[in-house]
Residue frames relative to the residue before (quaternion, step in Angstrom):
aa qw qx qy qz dx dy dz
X 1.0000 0.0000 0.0000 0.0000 0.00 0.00 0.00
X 0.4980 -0.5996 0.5496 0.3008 3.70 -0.84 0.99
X 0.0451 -0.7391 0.6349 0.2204 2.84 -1.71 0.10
X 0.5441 0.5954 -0.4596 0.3718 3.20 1.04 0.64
X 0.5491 -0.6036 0.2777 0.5070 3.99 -0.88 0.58
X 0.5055 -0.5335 0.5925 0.3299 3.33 -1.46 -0.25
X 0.3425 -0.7106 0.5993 0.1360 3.40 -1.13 1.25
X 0.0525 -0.7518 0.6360 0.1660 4.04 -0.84 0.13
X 0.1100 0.8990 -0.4233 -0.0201 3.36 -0.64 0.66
X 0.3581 -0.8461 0.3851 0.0877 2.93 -0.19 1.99
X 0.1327 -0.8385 0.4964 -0.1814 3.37 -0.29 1.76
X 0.4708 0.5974 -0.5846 0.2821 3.30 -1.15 -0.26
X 0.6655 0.6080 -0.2664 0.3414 4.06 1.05 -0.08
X 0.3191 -0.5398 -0.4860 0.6088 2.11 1.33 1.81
X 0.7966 -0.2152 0.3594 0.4358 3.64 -1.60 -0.55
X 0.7955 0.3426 -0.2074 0.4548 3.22 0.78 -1.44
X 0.6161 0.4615 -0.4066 0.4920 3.45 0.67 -0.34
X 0.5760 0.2660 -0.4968 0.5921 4.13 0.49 -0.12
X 0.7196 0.3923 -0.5192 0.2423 3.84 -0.47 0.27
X 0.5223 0.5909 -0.3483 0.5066 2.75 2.10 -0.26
X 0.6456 0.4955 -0.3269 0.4805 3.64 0.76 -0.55
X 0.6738 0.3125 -0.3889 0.5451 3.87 0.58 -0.57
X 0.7301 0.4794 -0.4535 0.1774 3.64 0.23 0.03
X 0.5225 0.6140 -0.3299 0.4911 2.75 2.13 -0.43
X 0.5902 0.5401 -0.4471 0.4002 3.51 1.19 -0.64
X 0.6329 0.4455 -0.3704 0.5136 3.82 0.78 -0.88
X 0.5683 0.6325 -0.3456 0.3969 4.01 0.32 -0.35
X 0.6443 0.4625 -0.1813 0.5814 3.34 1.38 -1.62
X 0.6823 0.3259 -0.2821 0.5905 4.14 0.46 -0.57
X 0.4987 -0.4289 0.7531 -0.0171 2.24 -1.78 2.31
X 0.2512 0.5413 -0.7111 0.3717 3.44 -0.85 1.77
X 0.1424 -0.7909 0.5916 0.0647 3.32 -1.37 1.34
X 0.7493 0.0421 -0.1097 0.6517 3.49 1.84 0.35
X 0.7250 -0.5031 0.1855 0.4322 3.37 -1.17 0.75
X 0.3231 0.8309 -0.3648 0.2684 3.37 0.98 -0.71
X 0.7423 0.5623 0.0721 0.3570 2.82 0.83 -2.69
X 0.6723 0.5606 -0.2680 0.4024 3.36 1.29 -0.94
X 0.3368 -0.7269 0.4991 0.3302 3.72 -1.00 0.55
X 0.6861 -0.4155 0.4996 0.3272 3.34 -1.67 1.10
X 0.0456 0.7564 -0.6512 -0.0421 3.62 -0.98 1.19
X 0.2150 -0.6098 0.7463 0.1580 4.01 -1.08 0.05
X 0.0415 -0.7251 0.6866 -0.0342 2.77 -1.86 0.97
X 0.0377 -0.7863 0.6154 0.0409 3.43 -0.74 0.69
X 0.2886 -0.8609 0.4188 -0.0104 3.16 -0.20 1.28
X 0.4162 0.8341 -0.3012 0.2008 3.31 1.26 0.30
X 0.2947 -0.8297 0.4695 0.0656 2.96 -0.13 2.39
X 0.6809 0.5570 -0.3972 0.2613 3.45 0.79 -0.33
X 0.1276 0.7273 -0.5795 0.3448 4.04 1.59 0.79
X 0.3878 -0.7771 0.4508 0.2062 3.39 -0.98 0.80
X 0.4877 -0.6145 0.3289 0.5257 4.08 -0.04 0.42
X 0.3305 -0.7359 0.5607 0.1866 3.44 -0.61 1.49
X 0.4618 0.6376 -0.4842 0.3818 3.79 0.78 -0.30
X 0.6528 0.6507 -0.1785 0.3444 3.15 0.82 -1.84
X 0.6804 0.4798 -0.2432 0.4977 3.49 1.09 -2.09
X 0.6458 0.6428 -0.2706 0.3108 3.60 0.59 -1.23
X 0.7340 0.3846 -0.1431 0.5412 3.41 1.42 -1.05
X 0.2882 -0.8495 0.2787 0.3429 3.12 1.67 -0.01
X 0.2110 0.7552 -0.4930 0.3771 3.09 0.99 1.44
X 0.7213 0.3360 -0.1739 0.5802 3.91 0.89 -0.74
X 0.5935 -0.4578 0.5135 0.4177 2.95 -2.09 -0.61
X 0.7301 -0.3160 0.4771 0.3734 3.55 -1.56 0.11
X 0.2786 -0.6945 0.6489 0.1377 3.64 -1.16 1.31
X 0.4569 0.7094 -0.4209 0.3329 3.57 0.97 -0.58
X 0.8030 0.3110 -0.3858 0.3311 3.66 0.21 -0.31
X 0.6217 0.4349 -0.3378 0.5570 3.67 1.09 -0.66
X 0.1405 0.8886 -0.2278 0.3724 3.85 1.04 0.27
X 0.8081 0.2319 0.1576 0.5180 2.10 -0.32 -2.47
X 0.5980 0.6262 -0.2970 0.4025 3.53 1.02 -1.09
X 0.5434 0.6888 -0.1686 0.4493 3.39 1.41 -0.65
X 0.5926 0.4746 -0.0348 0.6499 2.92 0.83 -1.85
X 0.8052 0.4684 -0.2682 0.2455 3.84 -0.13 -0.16
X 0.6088 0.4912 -0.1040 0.6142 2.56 1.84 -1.28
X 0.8235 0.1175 -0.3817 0.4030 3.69 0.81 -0.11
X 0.2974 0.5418 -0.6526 0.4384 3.31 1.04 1.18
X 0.7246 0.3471 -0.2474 0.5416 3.56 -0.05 -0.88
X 0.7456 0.2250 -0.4490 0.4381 3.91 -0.08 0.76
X 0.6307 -0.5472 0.1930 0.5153 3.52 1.57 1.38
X 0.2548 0.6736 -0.6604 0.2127 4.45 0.21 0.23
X 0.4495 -0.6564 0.5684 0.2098 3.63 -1.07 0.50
X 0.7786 0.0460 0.2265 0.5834 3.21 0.23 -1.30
X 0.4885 -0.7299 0.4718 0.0776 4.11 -1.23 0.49
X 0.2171 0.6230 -0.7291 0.1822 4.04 -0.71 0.30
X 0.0042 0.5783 -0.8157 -0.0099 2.67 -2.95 0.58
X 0.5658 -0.5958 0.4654 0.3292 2.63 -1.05 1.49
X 0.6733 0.6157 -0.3579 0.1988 3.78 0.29 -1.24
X 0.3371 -0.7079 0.5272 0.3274 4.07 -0.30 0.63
X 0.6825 0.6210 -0.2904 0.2534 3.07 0.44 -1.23
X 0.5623 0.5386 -0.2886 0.5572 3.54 1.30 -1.81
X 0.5850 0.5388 -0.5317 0.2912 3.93 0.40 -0.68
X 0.4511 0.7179 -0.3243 0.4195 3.70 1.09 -0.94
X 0.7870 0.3384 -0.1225 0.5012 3.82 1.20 -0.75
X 0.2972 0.7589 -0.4375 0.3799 3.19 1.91 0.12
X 0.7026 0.4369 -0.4166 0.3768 3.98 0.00 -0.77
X 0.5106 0.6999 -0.2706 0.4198 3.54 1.46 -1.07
X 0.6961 0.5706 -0.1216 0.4184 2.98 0.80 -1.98
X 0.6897 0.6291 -0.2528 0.2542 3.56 0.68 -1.41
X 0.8434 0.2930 -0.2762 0.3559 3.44 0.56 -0.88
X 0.5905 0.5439 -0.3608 0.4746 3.47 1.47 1.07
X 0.2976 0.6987 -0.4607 0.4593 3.10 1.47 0.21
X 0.1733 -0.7025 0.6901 -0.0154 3.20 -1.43 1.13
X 0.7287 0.1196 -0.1019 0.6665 3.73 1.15 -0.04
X 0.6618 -0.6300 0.3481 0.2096 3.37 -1.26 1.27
X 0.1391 -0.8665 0.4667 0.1099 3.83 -0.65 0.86
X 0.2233 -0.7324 0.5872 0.2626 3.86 -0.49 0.75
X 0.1988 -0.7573 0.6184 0.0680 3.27 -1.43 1.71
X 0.6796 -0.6529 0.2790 0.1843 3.05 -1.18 1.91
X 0.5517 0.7137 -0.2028 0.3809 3.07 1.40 -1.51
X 0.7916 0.3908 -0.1562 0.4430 3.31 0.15 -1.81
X 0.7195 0.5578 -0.1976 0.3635 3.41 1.14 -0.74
X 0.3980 0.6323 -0.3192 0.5830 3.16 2.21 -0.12
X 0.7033 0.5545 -0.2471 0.3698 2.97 0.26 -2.01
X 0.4683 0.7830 -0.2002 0.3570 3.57 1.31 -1.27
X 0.8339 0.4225 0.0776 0.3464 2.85 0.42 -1.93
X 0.6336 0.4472 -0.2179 0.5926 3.01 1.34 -0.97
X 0.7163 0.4676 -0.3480 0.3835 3.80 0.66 -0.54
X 0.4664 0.6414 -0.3822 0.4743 3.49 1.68 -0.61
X 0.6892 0.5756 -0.2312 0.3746 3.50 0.62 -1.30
X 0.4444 -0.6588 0.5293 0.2971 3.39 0.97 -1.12
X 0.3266 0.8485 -0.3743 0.1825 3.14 1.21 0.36
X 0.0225 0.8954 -0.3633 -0.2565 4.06 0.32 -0.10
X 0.8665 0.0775 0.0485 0.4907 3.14 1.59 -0.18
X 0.1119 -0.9092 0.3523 -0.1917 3.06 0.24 1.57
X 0.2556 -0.8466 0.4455 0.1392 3.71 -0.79 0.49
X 0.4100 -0.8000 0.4129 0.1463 3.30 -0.12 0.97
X 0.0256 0.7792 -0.6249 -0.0405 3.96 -0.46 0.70
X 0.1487 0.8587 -0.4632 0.1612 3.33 -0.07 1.00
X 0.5611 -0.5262 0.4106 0.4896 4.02 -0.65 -0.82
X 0.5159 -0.5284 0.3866 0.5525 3.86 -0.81 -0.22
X 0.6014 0.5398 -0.5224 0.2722 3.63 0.58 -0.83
X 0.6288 0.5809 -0.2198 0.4678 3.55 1.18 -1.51
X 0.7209 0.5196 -0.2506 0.3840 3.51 0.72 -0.65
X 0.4553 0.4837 -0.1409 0.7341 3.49 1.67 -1.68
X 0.8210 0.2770 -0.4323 0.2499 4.02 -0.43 0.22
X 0.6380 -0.5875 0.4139 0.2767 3.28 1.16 -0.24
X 0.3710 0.7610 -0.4268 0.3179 3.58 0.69 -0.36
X 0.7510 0.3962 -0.0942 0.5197 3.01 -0.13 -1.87
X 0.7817 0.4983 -0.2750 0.2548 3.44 0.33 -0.72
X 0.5577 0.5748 -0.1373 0.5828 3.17 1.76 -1.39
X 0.6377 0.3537 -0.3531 0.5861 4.33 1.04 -0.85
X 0.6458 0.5925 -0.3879 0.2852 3.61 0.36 -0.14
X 0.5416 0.5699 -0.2382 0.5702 2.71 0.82 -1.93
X 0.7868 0.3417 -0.3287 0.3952 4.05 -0.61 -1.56
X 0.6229 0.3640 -0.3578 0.5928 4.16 1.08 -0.42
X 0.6292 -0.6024 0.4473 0.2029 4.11 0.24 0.81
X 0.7272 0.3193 -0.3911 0.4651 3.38 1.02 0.69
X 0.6922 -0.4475 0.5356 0.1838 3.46 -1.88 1.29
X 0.0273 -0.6786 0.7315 -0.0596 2.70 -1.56 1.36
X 0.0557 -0.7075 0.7030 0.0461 3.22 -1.77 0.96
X 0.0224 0.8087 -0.5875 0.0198 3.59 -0.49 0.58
X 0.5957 -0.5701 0.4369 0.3595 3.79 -0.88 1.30
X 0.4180 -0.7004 0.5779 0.0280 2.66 -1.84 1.25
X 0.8668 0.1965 0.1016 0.4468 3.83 -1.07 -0.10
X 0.8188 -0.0227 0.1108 0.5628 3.59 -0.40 -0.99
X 0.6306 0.4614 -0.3325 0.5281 3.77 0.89 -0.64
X 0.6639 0.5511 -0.3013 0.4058 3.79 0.95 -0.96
X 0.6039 0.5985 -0.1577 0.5022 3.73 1.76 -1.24
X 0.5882 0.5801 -0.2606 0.4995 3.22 1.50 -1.16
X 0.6835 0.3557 -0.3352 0.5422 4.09 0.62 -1.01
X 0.6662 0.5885 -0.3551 0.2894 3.46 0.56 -0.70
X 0.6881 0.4552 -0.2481 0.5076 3.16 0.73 -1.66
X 0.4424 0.5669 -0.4939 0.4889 4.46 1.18 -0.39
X 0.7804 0.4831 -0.3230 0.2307 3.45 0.35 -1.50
X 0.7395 0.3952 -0.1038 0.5349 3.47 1.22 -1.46
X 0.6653 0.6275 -0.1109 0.3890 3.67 1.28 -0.57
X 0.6276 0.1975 -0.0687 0.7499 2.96 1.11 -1.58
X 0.9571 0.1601 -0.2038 0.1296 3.70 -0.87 -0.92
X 0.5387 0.5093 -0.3905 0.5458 3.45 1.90 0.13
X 0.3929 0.7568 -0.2797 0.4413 3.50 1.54 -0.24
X 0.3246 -0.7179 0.5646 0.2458 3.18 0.49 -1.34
X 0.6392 0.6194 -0.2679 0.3688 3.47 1.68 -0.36
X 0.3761 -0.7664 0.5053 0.1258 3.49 -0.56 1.86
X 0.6843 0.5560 -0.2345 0.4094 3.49 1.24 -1.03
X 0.2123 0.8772 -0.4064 0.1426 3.50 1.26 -0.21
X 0.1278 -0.7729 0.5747 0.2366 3.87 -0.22 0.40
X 0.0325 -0.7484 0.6595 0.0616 3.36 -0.68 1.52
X 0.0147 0.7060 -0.6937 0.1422 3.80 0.63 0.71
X 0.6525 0.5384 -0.2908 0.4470 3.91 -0.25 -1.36
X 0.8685 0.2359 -0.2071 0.3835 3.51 0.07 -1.47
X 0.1835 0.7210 -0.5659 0.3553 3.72 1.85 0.35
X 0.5639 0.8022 -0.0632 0.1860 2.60 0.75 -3.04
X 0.6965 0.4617 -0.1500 0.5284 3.25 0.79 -1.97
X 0.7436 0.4409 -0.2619 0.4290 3.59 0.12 -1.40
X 0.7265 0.3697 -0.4505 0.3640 3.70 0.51 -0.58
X 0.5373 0.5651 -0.3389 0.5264 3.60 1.04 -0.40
X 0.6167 0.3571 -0.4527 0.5359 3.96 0.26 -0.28
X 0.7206 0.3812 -0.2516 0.5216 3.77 0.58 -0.99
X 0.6681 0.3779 -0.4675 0.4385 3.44 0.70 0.25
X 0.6492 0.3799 -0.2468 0.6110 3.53 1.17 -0.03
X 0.6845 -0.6663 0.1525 0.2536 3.77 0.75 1.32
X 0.2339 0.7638 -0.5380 0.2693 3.07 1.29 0.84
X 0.2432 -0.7005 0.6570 0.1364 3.85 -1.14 0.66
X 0.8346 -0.0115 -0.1125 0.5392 3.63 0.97 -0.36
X 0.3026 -0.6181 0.6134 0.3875 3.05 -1.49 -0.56
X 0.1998 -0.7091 0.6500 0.1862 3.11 -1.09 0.42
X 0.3768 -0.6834 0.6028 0.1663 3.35 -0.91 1.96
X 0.1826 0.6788 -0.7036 0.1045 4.44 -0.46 1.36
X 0.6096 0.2841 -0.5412 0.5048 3.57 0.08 1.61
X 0.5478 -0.5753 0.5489 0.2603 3.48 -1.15 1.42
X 0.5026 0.7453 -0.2454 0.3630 3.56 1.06 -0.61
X 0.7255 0.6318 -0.0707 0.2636 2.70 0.63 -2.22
X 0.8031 0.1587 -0.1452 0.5557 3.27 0.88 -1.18
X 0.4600 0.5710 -0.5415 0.4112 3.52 0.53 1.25
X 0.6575 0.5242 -0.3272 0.4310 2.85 1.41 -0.96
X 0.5754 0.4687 -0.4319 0.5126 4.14 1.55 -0.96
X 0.8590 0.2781 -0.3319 0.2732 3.78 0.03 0.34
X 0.2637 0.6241 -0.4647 0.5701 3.30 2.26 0.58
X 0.8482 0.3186 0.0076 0.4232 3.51 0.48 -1.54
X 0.4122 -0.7617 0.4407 0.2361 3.34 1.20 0.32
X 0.2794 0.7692 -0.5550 0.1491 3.65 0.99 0.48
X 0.3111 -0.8571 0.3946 0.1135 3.56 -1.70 0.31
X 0.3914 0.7551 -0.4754 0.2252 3.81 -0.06 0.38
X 0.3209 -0.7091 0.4218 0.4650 3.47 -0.79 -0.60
X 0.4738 -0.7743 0.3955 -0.1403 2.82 -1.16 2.25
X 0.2565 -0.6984 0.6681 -0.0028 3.70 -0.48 1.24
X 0.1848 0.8106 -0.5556 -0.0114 3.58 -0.16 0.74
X 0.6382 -0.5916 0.4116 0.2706 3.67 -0.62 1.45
X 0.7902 0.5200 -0.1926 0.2608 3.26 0.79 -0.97
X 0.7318 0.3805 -0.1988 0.5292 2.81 1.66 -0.93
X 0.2156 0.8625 -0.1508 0.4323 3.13 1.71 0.72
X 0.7486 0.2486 0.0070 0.6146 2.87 0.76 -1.85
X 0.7055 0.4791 -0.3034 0.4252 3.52 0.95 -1.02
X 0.6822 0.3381 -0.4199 0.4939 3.81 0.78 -0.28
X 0.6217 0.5071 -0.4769 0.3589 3.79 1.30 0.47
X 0.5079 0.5409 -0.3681 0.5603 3.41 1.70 -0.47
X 0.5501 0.5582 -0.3772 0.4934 3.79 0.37 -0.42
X 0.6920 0.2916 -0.2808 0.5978 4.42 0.62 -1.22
X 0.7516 0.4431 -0.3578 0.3328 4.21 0.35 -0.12
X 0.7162 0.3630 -0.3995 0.4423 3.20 1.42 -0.54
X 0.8946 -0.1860 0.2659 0.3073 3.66 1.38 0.12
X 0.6979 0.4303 -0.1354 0.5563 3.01 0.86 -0.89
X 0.6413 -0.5505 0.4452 0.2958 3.73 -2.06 0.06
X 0.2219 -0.7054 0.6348 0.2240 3.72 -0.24 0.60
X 0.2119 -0.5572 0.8014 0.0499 2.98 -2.15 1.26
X 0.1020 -0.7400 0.6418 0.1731 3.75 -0.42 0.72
X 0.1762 -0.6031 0.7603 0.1649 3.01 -1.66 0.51
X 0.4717 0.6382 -0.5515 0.2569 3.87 0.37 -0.36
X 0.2703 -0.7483 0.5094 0.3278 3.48 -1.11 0.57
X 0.4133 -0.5385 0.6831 0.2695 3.88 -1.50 0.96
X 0.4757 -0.6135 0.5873 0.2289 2.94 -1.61 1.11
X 0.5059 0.5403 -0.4754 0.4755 4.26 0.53 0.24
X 0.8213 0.2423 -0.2555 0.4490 3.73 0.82 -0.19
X 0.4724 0.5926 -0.4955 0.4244 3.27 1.79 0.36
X 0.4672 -0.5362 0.5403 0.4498 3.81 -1.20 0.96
């Protein structure tokens, strides 16, 4: 019998981005046999409506299938909650007072991270829904660090990667534009990026993109990894060993 908590991760946003999040969680845990590893749930549940969509008030409401999420791995024993998805965080306050089992928000835990570092200004590669809601912006700002996130044609450029190139399925994707994007945040004093699309950092390793990358994901998963117990291996980079 484990003794470490169980982790439930409400997924389906996309598919590939929650395998991307549980792998990062098994990556983060110092484990020298299976033994070692922490008990993970998954609720794959493609049928979350596109929160981008709800946000812009173009769709339905992700809140119910959500919650349905959230229920089903409380009740199949989960300790404690996470999603890889930024965007769905936007539905966190909604989400909260039905929660039957604490949930680590991705957001705050960025914002976190980046202020620990010393970070003062940061650029934000994300989707429009995530971008158009404010999150990211509002946990920054309250952790003391500057946000710049792409405008217009740079802003269309990350997007059209996310929903084009990597929910797509397309390897061939021309990310020429979102190159474009990044040299212009870093030409306007960005020290990182912050990866706020579950997307995002599939796409920097679909596409071999380059800078030095804060990725939400690996974020949350090397924080779900210190609550349920276990030893964290960090991959995240510290800004003292970034050149």
């Amino acid at each position: 019998m484990s003794k470490m908590k169980t982790i439930g991760i409400i997924g389906g946003m996309g598919p590939m981005a929650t395998v991307d999040l549980m792998k990062k969680v098994i990556l983060a845990t110092d484990a020298r046999e299976d033994q070692d590893h922490i008990p993970i749930l998954v609720d794959n549940n493609t049928d979350i409506p596109d929160r981008t969509a709800a946000i812009l008030g173009k769709g339905e409401s992700p809140l119910p299938e959500l919650m349905k999420s959230a229920n089903r791995l409380t009740d199949a024993g989960a300790d404690f909650l996470i999603m890889g998805c930024n965007t769905a965080h936007y539905f966190l306050p909604l989400m909260l007072p039905n929660l039957r089992i604490p949930v680590i928000n991705m957001i705050e835990e960025t914002a976190a991270f980046c202020a620990r570092e010393g970070y003062k200004r940061v650029g934000l590669l994300a989707s429009a829904g995530t971008c158009k809601s404010g999150i990211y912006q509002r946990a920054l700002e309250r952790a003391g660090v500057e946000v710049v996130q792409p405008q217009g044609e740079a802003e269309e450029a990350i997007h059209g990667m996310i929903y084009d190139g990597v929910k797509a399925g397309n390897m061939g994707y021309d990310t020429t534009a979102v190159r474009e994007a990044l040299a212009q945040m870093a030409a306007e004093g960005c020290e990182a990026f912050v990866l706020g699309c579950t997307e995002v950092p599939v796409a920097v390793e679909m596409y071999h993109l380059e800078g030095n990358f804060i990725d939400a994901t690996e974020v949350l998963a090397e924080e779900a990894v210190r609550q349920a117990g276990a030893k964290v291996i960090s991959h995240l980079p510290h800004k003292t060993a970034c050149r």
